[in-house]
C-alpha positions as CSV (number, residue, x, y, z in Angstrom):
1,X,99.9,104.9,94.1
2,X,98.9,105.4,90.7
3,X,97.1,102.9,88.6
4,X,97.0,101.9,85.3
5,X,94.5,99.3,83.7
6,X,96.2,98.8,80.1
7,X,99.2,99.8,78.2
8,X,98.2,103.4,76.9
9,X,97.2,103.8,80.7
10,X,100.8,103.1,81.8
11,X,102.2,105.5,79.3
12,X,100.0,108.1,79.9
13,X,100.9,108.0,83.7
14,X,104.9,107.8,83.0
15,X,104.3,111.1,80.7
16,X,102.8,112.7,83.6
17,X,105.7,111.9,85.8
18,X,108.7,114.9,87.1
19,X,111.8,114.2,84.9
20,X,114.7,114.5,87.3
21,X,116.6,117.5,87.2
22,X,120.0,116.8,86.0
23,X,122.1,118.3,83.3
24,X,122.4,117.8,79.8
25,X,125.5,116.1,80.3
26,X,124.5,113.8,83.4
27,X,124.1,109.9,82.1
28,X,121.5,108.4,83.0
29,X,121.0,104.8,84.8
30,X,117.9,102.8,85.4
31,X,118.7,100.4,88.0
32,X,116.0,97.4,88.5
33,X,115.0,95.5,91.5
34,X,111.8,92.9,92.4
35,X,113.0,90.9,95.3
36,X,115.1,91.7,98.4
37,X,118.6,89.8,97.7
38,X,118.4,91.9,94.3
39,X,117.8,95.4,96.7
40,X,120.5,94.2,99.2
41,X,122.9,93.4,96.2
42,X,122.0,96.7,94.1
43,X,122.0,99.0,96.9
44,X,126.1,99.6,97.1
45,X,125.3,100.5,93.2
46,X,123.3,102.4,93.6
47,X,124.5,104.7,96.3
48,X,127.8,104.9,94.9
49,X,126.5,105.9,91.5
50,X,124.2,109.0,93.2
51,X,127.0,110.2,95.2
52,X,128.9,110.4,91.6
53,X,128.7,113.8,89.4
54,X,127.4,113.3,85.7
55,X,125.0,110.3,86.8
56,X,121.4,110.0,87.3
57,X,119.7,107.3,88.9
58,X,116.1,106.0,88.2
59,X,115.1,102.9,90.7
60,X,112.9,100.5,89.2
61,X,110.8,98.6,91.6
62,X,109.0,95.3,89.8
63,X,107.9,94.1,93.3
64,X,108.2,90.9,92.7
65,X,108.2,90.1,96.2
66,X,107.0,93.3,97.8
67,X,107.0,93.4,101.3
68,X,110.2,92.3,101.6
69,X,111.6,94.7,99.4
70,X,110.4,97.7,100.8
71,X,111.9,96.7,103.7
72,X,115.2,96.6,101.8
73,X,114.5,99.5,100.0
74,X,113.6,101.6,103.0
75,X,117.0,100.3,104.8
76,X,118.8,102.0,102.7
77,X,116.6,104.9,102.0
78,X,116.3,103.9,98.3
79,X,113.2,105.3,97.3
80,X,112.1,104.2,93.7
81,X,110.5,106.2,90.8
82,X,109.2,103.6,89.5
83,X,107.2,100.8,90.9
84,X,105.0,98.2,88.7
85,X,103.8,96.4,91.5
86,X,103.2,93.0,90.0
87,X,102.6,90.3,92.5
88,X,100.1,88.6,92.3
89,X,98.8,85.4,94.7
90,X,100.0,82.2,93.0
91,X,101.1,83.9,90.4
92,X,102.6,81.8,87.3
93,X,106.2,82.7,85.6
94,X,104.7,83.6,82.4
95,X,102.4,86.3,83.6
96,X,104.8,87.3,86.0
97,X,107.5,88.0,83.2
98,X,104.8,88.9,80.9
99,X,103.8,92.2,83.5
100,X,107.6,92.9,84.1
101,X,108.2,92.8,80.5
102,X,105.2,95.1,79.5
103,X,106.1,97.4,82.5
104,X,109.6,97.8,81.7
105,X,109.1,98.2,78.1
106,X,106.5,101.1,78.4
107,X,109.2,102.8,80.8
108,X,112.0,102.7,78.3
109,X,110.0,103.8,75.9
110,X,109.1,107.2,77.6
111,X,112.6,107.8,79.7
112,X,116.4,107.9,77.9
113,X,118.2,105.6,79.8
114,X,122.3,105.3,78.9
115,X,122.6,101.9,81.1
116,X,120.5,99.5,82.1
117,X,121.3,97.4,85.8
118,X,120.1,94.2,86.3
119,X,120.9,91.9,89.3
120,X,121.7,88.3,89.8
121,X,119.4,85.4,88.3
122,X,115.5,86.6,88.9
123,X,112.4,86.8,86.9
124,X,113.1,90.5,87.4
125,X,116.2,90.3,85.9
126,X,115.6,88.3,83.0
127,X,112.5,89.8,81.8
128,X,114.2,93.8,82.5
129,X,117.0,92.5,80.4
130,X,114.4,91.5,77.5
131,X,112.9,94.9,77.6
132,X,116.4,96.7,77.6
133,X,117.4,94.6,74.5
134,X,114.3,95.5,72.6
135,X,114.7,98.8,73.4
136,X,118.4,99.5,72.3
137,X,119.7,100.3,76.0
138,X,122.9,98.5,76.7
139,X,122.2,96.3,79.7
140,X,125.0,96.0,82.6
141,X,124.9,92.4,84.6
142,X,125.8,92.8,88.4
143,X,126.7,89.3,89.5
144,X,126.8,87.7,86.3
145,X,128.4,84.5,85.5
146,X,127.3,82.1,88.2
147,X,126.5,78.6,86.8
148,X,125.4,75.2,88.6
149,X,125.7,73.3,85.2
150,X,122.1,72.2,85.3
151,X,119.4,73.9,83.6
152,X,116.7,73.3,85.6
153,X,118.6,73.6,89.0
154,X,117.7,76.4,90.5
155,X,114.7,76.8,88.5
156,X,114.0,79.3,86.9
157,X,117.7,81.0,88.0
158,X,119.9,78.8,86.2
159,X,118.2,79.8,82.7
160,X,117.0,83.6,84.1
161,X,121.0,84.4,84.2
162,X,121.8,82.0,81.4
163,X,119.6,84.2,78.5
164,X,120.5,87.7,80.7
165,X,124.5,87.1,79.9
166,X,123.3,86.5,76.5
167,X,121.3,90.4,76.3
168,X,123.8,91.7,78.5
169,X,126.5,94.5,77.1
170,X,128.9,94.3,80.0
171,X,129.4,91.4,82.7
172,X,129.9,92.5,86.7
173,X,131.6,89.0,87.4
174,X,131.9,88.3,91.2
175,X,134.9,86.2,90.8
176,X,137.3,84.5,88.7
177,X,135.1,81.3,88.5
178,X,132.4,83.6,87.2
179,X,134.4,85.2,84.8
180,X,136.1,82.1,83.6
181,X,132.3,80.6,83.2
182,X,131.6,83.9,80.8
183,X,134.9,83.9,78.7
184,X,134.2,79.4,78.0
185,X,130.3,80.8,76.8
186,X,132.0,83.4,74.4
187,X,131.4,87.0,76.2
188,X,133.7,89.3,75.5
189,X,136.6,89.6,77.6
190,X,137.2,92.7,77.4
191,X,133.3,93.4,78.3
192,X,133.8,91.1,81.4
193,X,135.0,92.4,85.4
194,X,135.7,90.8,88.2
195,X,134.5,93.1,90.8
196,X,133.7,90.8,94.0
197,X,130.1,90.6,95.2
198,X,128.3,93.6,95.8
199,X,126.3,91.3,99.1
200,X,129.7,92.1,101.3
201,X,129.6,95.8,100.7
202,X,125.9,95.3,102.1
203,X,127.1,93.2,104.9
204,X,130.4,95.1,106.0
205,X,127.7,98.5,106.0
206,X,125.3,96.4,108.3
207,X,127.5,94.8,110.8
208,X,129.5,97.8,111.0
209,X,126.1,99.3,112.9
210,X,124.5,96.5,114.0
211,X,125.3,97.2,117.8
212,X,124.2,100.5,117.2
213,X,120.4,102.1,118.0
214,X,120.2,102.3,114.1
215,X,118.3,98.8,113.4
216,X,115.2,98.3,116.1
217,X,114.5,94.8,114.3
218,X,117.8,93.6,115.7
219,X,117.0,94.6,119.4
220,X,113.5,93.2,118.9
221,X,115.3,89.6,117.7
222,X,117.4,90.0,120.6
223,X,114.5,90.3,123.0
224,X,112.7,87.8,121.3
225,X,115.3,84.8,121.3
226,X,117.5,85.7,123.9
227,X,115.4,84.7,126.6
228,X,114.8,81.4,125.4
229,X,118.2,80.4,124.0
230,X,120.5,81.9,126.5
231,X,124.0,81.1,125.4
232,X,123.2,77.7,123.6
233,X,124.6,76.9,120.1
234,X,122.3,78.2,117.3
235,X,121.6,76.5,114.4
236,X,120.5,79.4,111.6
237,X,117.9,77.1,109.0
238,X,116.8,78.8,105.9
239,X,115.0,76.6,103.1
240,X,112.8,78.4,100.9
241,X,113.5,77.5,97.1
242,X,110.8,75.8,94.3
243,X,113.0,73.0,94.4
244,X,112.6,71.9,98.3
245,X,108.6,71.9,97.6
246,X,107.0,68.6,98.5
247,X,108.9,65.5,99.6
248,X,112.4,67.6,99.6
249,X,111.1,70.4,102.6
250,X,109.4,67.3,104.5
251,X,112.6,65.3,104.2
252,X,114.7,68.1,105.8
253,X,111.7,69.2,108.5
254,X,112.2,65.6,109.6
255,X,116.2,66.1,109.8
256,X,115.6,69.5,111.7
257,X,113.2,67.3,114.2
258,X,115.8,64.2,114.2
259,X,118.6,67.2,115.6
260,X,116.6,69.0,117.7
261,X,115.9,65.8,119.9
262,X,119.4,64.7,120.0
263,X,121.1,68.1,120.7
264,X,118.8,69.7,122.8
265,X,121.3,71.9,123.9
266,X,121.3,73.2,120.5
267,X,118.2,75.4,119.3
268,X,117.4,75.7,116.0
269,X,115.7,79.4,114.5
270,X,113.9,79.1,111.2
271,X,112.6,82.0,109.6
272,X,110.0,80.5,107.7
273,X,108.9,82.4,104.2
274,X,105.7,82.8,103.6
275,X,105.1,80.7,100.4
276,X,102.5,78.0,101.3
277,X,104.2,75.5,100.2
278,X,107.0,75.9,102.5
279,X,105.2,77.3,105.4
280,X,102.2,74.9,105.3
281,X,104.4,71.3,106.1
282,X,106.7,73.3,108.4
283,X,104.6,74.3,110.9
284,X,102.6,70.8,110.9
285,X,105.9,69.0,111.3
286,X,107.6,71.3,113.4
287,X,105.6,73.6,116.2
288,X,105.7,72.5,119.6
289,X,109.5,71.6,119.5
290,X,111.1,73.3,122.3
291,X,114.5,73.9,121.1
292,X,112.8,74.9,117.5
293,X,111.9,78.6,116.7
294,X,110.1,79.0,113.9
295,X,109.7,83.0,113.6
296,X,108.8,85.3,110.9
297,X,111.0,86.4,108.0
298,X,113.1,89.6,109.1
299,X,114.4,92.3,107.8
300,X,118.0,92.1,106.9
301,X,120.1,94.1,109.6
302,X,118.4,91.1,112.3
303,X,118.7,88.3,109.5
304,X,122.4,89.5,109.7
305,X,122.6,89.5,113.5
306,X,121.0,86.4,113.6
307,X,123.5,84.8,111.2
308,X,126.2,86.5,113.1
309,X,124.8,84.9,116.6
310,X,124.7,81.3,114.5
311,X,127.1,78.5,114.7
312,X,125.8,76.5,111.9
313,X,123.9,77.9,109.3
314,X,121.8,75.3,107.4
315,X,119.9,76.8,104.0
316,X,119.2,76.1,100.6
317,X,119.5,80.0,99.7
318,X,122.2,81.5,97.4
319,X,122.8,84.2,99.2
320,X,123.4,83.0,102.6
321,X,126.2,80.8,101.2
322,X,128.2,84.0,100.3
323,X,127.0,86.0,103.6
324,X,127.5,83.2,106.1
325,X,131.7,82.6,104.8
326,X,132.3,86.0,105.2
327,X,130.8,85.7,108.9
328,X,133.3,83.0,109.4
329,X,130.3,80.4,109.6
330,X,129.8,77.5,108.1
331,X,127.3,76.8,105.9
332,X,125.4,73.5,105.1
333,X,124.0,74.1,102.1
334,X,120.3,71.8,101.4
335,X,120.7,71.5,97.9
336,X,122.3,68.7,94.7
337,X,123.9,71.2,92.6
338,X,125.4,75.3,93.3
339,X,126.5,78.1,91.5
340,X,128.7,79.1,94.2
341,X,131.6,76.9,94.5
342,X,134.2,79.4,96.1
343,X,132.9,78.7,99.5
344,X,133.0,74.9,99.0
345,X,136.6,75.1,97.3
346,X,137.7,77.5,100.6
347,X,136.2,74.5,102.8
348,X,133.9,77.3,104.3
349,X,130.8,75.8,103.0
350,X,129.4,71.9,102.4
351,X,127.1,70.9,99.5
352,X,125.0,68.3,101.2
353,X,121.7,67.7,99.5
354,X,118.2,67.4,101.5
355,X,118.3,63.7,102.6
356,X,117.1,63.2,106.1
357,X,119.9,61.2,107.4
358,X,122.8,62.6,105.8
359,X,121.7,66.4,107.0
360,X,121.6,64.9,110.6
361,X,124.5,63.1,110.1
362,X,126.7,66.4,108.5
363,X,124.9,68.7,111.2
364,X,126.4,66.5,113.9
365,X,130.3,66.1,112.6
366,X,130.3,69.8,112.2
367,X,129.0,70.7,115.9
368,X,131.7,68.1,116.9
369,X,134.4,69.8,115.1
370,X,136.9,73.1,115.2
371,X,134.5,74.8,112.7
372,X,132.1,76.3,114.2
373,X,133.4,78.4,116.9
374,X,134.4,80.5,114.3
375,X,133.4,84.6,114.1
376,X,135.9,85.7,111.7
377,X,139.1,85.9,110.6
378,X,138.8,83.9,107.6
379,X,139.2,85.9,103.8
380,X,136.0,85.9,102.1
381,X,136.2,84.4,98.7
382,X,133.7,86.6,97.5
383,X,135.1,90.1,97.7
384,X,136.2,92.8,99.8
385,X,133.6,95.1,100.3
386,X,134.4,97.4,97.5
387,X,132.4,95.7,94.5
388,X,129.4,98.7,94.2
389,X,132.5,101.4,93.9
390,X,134.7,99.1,91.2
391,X,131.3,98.8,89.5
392,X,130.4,102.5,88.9
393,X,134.0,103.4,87.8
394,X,134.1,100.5,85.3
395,X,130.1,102.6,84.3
396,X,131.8,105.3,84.1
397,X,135.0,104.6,81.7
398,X,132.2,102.7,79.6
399,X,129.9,105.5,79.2
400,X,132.0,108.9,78.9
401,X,135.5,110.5,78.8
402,X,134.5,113.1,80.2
403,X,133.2,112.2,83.4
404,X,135.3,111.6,86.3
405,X,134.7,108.8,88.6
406,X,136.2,110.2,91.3
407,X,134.2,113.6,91.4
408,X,132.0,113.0,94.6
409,X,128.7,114.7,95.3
410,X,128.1,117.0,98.3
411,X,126.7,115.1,101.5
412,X,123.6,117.3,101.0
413,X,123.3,116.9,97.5
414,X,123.5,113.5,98.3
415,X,121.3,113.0,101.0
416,X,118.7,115.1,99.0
417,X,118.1,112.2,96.4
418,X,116.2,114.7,94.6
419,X,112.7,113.3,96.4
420,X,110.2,114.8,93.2
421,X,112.0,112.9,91.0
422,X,111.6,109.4,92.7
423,X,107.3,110.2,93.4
424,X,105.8,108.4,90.6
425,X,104.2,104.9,91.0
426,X,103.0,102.4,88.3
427,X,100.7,99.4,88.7
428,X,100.6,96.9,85.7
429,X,97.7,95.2,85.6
């Protein structure tokens, strides 16, 4: 990896770098990512646009949380060209933006970039966007328009994809309530699409292999849990976000215990992120249960088994609540306000906050009801699995007439992703 101490460092390095070799005509996309629900969700983008003649594709890596993003990355054999490398330990927001923002800005500087791609609601996001604005490069939003009506709820997400709609040039909405949310802020509605979510073109492409010998980490899961939790009902818990710190992860720990001794037929698997403050009162409140797993965080094709193998899935994550309906699972979802309504309105997924007694209380109606021998068979209300393809022929009407969206690469020329171009790594100090 190459490093670079300062600004003219960073510059000099990105001069140095191969310039991909693509014709005069090509257009060309620089497509940012930091964390691994941004990769997951990019990835369909991504591909589709290198498998399209007349584009180029430069991935941006911010690694904002970077193992967990390689691992993404390297799922889909997504190699970036750039990398900025900017996580830090307990790093703040403002010097976390304030790298990404300096990064970014050097690399627009040195590169000609038609289109810029940001993803979702991140630090990443946001401060890409800012650099793309002051540059002059029109800035595409994949999965814009989600709103929970509170500021500061998620924090920072709510504000991150508040101010990005504001930069961006053209809105990938992933459903009508998205777009409708857009269009009452004043975006152009001619500048807005509703594409669906690009997450279910990820999860089709996963599940459609995940009983293959393709993913390793799933057998390893298997291996791992199977033993242990034979046929039982699985209860999936995810709770990661700044806003279950302190009291609010201790209050659901304690729900988590309260179920786990009165369904101990039931066992409950909780990958458990690494942030201290989460993974610090979980395991003091929780090891030593015998019906409660607490495992490392995996990579996404055995996150997606695992979800798949669930019969509840309890979180606080946005992701999972768009994932686990289109699984035909229900999902409990451990926060006061979301973003992502179409679930609740479809009566596939149940906002129900992080008290103790009412999680214990909604966890044990819904392992008495119909709902959760469900594995399918219910329409997801976030899309059909086409979102990254709708995406890059919506690109390409935007950015030439002459291009044709349908004009599809080689496989070779595809699976060659032009390696020398994609070589070059940045470090911002």
């Amino acid at each position: 990896m190459l490093a670079a101490s300062d600004p003219a460092e960073i510059e000099q390095v990105i001069g140095r770098s191969p310039r991909p070799d693509v014709t005069v005509a090509s257009k060309r996309i620089a497509a940012v990512v930091g964390t691994r629900p941004e990769a997951i969700k990019m990835a369909p983008v991504i591909l589709a646009l290198e498998s399209m003649q007349g584009f180029s594709v430069d991935v941006c890596a911010t690694a904002q949380h970077r193992q967990l993003l390689d691992q993404t990355l390297q799922l889909f054999d997504i190699m970036p060209r750039f990398d900025l490398n900017v996580m830090r330990q307990q790093q703040l927001l403002p010097d976390l933006t304030a790298r990404i923002l300096q990064g970014m800005s050097t690399i627009l500087s040195q590169n000609h970039y038609d289109m810029l791609l940001v993803q979702g609601d991140t630090t990443t996001a946001f401060a890409a966007a800012m650099a793309a604005f002051y540059a002059n490069v029109p800035v595409g939003h994949i999965e814009a328009g989600l709103r929970s009506g509170e500021k500061r709820f998620p924090y920072p997400e709510e504000m991150n994809r508040r101010l990005v709609s504001t930069m961006a040039d053209i809105h990938f909405a992933p459903t009508k309530s998205s777009r409708d949310n857009l269009l009452r802020e004043g975006a152009d509605a001619s500048q807005v699409h509703v594409t669906g979510n690009t997450v279910i073109d990820a999860l089709d492409w996963i599940i459609s292999r995940i009983h293959t010998d393709r993913f390793p980490e799933v057998r390893a899961l298997q291996l791992q849990l199977e033993p242990v939790i034979g046929d039982n009902t699985v209860i999936l818990v995810t709770a990661h976000r700044r806003e279950s710190f302190g009291n609010p992860i201790r209050e659901i720990c304690h729900a988590i215990l309260d179920l786990a001794q009165q369904h101990r037929n039931c066992h409950f698997v909780y990958p458990v992120h690494p942030n201290s403050e989460i993974r610090v009162p979980v395991n003091r409140l929780l090891t030593g249960v015998k019906n409660i797993h607490l495992i490392e965080p995996l990579a996404y094709p055995a996150f997606v088994w695992l979800m798949s193998r669930s019969a509840i899935i309890l979180t606080d994550s946005g992701g999972v609540q768009e994932e686990g309906p289109s699984l035909g699972k229900p999902v409990l979802i451990m926060r006061d306000t979301t973003e992502r309504t179409e679930g609740i309105k479809a009566g596939l997924a149940f906002l129900i906050g992080r008290d103790r007694k009412r999680i214990v209380q909604t966890v044990t109606e819904t392992l008495a009801s119909q709902l959760h021998p469900s594995d399918g068979g219910r329409v997801s209300p976030y899309g059909s699995g086409t979102a990254g393809s709708l995406i890059c022929r919506i690109i390409a009407d935007r950015l030439s007439d002459k291009t044709s969206p349908s004009a599809i690469k080689s496989d070779s020329a595809h699976n060659s992703r032009n390696e020398e171009s994609r070589e070059v790594f940045l470090q911002v100090p």
